[in-house]
C-alpha positions in Angstrom: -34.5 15.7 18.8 -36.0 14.2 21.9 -38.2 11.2 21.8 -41.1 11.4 23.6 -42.3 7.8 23.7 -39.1 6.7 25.4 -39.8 9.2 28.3 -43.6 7.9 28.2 -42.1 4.3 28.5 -40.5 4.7 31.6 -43.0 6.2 33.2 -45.4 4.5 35.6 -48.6 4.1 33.3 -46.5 4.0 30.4 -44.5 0.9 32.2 -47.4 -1.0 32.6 -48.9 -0.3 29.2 -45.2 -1.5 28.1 -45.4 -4.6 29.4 -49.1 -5.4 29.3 -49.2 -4.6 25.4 -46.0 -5.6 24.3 -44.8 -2.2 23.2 -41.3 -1.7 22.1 -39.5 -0.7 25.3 -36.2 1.7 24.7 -33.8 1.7 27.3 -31.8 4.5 28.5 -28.5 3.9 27.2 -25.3 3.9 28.8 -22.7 6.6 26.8 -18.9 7.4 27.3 -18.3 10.3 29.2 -14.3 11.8 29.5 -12.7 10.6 32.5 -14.4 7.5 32.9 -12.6 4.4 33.1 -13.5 2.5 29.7 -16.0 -0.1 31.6 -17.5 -0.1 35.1 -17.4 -3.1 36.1 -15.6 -6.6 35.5 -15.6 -8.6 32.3 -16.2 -12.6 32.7 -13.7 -14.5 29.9 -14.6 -17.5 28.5 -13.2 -20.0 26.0 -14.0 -23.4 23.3 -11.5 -26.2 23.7 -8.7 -25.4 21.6 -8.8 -22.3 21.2 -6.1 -19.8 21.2 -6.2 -16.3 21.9 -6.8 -16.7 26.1 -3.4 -14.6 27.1 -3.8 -11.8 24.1 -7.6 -11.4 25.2 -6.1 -11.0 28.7 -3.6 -8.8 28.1 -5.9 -7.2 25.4 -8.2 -6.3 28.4 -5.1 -5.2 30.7 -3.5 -2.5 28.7 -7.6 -1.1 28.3 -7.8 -0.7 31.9 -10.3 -3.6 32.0 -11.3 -5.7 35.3 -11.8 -9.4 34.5 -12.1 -13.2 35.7 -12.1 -16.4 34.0 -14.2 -17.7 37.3 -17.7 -17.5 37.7 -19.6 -16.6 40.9 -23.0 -16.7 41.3 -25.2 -13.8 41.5 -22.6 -11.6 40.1 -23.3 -9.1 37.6 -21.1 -8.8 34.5 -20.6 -5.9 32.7 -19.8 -7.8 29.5 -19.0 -11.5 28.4 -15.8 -12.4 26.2 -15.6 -15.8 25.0 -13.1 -17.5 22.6 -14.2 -19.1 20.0 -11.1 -19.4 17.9 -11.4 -23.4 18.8 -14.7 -24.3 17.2 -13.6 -26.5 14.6 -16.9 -28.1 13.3 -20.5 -27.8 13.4 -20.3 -29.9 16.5 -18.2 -27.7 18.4 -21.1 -24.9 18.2 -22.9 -26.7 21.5 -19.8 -24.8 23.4 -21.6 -21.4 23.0 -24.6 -22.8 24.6 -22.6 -24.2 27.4 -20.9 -20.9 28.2 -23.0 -18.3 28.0 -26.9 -20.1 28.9 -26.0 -20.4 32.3 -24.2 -16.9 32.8 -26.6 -14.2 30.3 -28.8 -13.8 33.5 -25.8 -12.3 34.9 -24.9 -9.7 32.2 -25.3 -6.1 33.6 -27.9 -3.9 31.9 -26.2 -2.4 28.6 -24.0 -5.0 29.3 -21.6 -6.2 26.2 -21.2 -9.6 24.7 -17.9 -9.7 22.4 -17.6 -13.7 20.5 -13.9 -13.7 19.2 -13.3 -16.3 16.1 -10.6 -16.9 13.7 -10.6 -15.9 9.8 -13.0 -17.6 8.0 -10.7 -17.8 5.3 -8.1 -19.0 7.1 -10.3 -22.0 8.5 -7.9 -25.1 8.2 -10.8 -27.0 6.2 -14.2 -27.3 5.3 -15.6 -28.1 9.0 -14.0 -25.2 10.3 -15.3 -23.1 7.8 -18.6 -23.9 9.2 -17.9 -23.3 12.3 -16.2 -19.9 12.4 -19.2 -18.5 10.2 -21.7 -19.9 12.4 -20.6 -17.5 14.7 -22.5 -14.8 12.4 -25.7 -16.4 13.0 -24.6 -16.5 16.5 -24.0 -13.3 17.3 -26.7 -11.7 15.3 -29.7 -13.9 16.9 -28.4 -13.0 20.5 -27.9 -9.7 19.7 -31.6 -9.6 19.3 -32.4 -11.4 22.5 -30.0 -9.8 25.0 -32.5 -6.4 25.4 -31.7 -4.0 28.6 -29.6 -1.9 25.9 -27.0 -4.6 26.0 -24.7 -5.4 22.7 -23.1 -8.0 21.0 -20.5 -8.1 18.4 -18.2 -10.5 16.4 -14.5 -10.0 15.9 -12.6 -12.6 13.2 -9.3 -11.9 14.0 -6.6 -13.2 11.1 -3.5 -15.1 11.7 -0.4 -12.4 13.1 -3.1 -10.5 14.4 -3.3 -12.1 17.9 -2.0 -8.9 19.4 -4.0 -6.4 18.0 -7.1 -6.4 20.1 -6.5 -3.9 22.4 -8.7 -0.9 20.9 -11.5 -2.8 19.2 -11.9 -4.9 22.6 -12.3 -1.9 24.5 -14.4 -0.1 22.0 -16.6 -3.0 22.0 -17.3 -3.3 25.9 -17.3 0.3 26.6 -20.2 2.4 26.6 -18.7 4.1 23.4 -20.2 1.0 21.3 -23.6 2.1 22.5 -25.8 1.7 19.4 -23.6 -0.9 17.8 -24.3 -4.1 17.9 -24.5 -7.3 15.5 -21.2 -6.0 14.2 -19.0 -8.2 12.4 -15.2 -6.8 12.3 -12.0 -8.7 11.0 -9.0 -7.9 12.6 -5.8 -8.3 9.9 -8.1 -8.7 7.2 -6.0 -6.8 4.8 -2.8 -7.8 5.7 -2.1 -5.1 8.4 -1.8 -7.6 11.6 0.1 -5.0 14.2 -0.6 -1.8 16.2 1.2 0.0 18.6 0.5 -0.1 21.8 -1.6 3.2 22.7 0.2 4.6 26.3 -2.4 6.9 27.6 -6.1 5.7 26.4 -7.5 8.6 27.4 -6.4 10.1 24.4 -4.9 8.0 21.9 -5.4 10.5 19.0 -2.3 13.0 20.7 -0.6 14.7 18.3 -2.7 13.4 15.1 -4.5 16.0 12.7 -7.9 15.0 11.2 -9.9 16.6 8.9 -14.1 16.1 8.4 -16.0 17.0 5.5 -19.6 18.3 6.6 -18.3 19.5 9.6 -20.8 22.3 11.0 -23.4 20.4 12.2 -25.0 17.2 13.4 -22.9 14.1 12.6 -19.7 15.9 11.2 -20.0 18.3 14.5 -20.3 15.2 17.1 -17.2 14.3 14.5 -15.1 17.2 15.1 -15.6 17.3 19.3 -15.1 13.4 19.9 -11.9 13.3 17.8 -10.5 16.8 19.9 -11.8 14.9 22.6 -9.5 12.2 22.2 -6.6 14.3 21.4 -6.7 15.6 17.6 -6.1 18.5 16.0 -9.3 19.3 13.7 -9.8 20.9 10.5 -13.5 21.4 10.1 -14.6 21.7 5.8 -18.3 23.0 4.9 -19.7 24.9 2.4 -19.8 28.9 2.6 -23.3 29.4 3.9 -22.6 27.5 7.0 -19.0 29.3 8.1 -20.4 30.9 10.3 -21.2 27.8 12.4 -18.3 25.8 11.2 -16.0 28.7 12.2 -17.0 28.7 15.8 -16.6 25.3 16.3 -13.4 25.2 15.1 -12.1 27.8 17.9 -14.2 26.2 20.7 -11.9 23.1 19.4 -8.7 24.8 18.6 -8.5 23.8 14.9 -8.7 24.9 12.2 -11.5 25.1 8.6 -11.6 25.0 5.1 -14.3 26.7 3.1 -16.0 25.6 -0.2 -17.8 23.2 -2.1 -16.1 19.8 -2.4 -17.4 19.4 -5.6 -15.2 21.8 -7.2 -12.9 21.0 -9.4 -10.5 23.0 -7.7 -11.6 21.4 -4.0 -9.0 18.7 -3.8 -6.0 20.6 -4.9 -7.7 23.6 -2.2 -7.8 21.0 0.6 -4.1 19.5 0.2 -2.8 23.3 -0.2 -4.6 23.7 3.7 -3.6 20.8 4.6 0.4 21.0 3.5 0.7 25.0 4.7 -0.9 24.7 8.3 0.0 21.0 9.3 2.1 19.0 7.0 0.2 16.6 6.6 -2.9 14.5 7.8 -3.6 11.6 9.9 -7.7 11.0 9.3 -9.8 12.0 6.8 -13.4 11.7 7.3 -15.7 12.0 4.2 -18.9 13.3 6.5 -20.2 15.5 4.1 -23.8 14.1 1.8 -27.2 15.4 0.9 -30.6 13.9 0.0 -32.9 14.4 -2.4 -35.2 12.5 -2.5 -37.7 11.2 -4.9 -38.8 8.1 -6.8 -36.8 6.9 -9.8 -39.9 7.7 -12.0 -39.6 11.3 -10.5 -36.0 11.4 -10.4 -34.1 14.8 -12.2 -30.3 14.5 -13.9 -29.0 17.0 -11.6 -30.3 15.9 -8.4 -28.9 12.1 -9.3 -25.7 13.4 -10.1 -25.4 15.8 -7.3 -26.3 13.1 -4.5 -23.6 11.0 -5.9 -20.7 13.4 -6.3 -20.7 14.5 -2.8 -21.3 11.2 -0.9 -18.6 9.4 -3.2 -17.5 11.0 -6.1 -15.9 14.4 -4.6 -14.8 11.9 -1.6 -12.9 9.7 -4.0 -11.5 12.4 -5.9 -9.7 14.0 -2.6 -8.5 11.1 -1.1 -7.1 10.5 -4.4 -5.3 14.0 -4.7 -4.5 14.2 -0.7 -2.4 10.1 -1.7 -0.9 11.4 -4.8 0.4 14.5 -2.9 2.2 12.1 -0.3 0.1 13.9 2.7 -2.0 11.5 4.1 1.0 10.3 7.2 1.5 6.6 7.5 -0.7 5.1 9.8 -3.6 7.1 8.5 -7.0 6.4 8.5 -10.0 7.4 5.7 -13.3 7.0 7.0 -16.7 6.9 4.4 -19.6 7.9 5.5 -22.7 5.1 4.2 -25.7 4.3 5.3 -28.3 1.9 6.1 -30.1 2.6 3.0 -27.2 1.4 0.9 -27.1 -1.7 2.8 -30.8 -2.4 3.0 -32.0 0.1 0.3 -34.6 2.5 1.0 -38.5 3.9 -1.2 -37.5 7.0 -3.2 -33.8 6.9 -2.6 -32.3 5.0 -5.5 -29.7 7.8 -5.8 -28.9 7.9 -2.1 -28.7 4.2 -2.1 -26.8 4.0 -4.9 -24.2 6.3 -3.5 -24.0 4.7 0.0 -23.5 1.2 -1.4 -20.8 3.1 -3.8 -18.8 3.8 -0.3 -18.6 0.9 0.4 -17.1 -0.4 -2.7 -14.4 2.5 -2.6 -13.2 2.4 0.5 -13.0 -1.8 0.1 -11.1 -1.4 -2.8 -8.8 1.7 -1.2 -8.2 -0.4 2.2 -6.4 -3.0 -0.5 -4.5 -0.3 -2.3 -3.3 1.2 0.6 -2.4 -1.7 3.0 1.2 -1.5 2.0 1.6 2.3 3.2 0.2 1.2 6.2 -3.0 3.3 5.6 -6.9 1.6 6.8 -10.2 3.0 5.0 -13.4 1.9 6.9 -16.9 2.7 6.5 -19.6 3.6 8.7 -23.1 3.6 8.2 -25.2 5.2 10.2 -29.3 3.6 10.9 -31.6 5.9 12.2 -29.5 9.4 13.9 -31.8 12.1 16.1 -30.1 14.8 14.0 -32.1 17.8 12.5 -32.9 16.1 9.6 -35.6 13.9 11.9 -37.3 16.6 12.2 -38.3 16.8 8.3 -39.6 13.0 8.4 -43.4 12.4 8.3 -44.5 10.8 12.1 -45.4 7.4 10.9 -41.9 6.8 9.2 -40.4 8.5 11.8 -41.4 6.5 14.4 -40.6 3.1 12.5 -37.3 4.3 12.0 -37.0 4.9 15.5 -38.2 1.5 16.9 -37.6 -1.1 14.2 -34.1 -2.2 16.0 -32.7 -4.0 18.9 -32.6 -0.8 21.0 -36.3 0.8 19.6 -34.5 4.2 19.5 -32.7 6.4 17.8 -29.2 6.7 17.8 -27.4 9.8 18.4 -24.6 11.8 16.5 -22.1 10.8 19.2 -22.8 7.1 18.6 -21.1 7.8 14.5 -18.0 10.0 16.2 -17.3 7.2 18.7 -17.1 4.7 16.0 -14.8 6.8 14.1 -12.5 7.2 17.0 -12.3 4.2 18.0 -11.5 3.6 14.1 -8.5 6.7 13.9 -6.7 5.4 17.3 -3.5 3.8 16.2 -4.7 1.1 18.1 -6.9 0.1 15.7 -4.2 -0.4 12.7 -4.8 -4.0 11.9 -8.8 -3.1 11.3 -9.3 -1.9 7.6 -11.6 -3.0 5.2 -14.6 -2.9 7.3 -18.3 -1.9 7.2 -19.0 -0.9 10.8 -22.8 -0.5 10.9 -24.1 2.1 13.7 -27.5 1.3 13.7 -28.6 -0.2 16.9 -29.4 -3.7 14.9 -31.6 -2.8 12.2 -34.6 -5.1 12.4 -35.2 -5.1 8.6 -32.4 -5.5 5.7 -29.2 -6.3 6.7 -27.1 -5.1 10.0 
């Protein structure tokens, strides 16, 4: 759906009344297009005394395909900022962020990308350095909020053994693909995965992997299906039977294949791993896309339509990835993926069931990414903020609007924002990050990002 107040704010009267007014001012972002080199333009590295992680950032950057300089020259523009922080030791120690990046944020690019690496916070070697890894939270989230010009900026913790497993989630993170993600928090190794293989050809790291998405006809679980062929996959698209139609013509625009029926079948999960075994073997990602709303206060609220919310956005996902483990045929190396949302993070007025659901992800696939550590297997979430899918179109003005401007980018994102995440997610670059909750919202304003 297009927004018609960004147009109007980049226009000349609605420039001026932008400024003059103080009106939220959304900029055109910058989005990853096939064949372009992962960033366009050079990356200035930085680092705190002590810290550790200088050569992996720079070879991190290398096998990405990324320009960058330790040196600063003046008047240059950077198209994103890197600093080490792995050597803040103490509250004390915090005065190096300053240092490094007040003189040189006049020089980031527009929709430029700020990345602060720290160590574990669990792994700090005492109480000081506790304080001084998690202050990069605070950090991160407060500049994120001041940076503007569609610019990000994100926090990886990256665990002990993990040094060399930067590779995808560095690039992911400067790229344009990371457009709407910002504020970000990921740990690197935090289940006990702390290696990836190197990816050879970038351009499409998912060669030769097979990946199935639930909800797949439309909007997000569409944008799903095309960035993962994109990237190389083989995809196997699952809807219900009123949308085959749709779901079957994507699937031979993509060269995949599709499974259709209601998930929350009893008989779904034993109907997806028979697919799955007879036409590939096997599966590499599974991404749990499908969900509904129905909304209503909890005074208001029927049985069926709590129960049915819930099933489909965890219960049926559970329930496969369950049978799909038991069965042996999800590969090592796999990837499942839940689909939350902000409003299980931050809650949202007349969607206690929805809420309750999304927040239920989460728990799952925390849980799973433990369980499944030793096969070598990662479960992440997303959750998506505010997406300019159909569903906009249903929201009254007012709300929509609010939703639209009440983040760090005052816009929308867009379905290929989710499918980016999830990529960068399913490249077997990505192997030491599990356990996360990777929110694509832009930097909510209000709740949690």
């Amino acid at each position: 759906m297009s927004d018609n107040y960004q147009s109007f704010a980049h226009n000349p009267i609605g420039k001026f009344l932008v400024k003059n007014l103080g009106l939220p001012n959304p900029p055109y972002l910058e989005r990853y297009t096939a064949g372009d080199p992962l960033v366009k333009g050079t990356v200035l590295v930085g680092a705190a005394k002590g810290s550790t992680l200088g050569k992996n950032v720079t070879d991190a950057l290398k096998a990405s395909g990324i320009e960058s300089t330790t040196v600063v020259a003046p008047g240059k523009k950077y198209k994103g900022l890197v600093f080490d922080a792995t050597g803040i030791s103490s509250a004390a120690d915090l005065v190096e962020l300053q240092e490094f990046f007040t003189p040189v944020l006049r020089q980031l690019a527009g929709c430029g990308r700020v990345v602060v690496i720290g160590g574990s916070v669990d792994e700090a070697a005492d109480e000081s350095a506790k304080i001084g890894q998690r202050a990069l939270e605070g950090f991160t989230r407060s500049l994120g909020k001041e940076v503007g010009g569609g610019s990000t900026v994100n926090l990886l913790h990256v665990s002990k053994g993990a040094e060399k497993a930067l590779a995808s989630t560095l690039g992911f993170f400067l790229s344009p693909k990371s457009a709407y993600v910002s504020a970000q928090v990921v740990r690197v190794g935090a289940t006990g995965i702390t290696t990836a293989p190197v990816v050879k050809d970038v351009t499409r790291p998912l060669a030769g992997k097979v990946a199935l998405v639930t909800g797949a006809s439309r909007g997000l679980g569409a944008a799903d299906m095309r960035t993962l062929a994109r990237d190389g996959a083989t995809v196997i698209g699952l809807d219900v039977p009123p949308l085959e139609a749709d779901l079957k013509a994507l699937a031979e625009e993509l060269g995949g294949g599709y499974v259709v029926g209601d998930i929350t079948s009893p008989e779904a999960p034993a109907e997806i791993a028979a697919y799955i075994k007879e036409h590939h073997g096997g599966v590499d990602i599974v991404v749990h896309n499908a969900g509904i709303t129905r909304d209503k206060r909890l005074r208001n609220m029927k049985p069926e339509n709590w129960n049915l919310v819930v099933d489909i956005s965890v219960g049926a996902p559970q329930r496969i990835t369950d049978h799909l483990l038991d069965a042996g045929l999800i590969n090592d190396g796999g990837l499942v993926v839940g689909i939350a949302s902000i409003a299980g993070i931050a809650g949202n007025n007349g969607q206690t069931n929805y809420a309750s659901a999304k927040a239920g992800v989460i728990g799952w696939i925390q849980a799973l990414a433990e369980r499944v550590a030793g096969d070598g297997i990662t479960a992440n979430v997303v959750a998506p903020g505010f997406m300019e899918t159909e569903m906009v179109k249903t929201i009254p003005l007012g709300i929509r609007e609010a939703g639209r401007r009440m983040n760090s980018m005052s816009q929308g994102g867009q379905p290929v924002d989710v499918a980016e995440a999830i990529t960068w997610l399913a490249s077997p670059g990505s192997a030491a990050v599990s356990g996360n909750v990777i929110g694509v919202n832009g930097q909510m304003l209000l709740g949690a990002s």
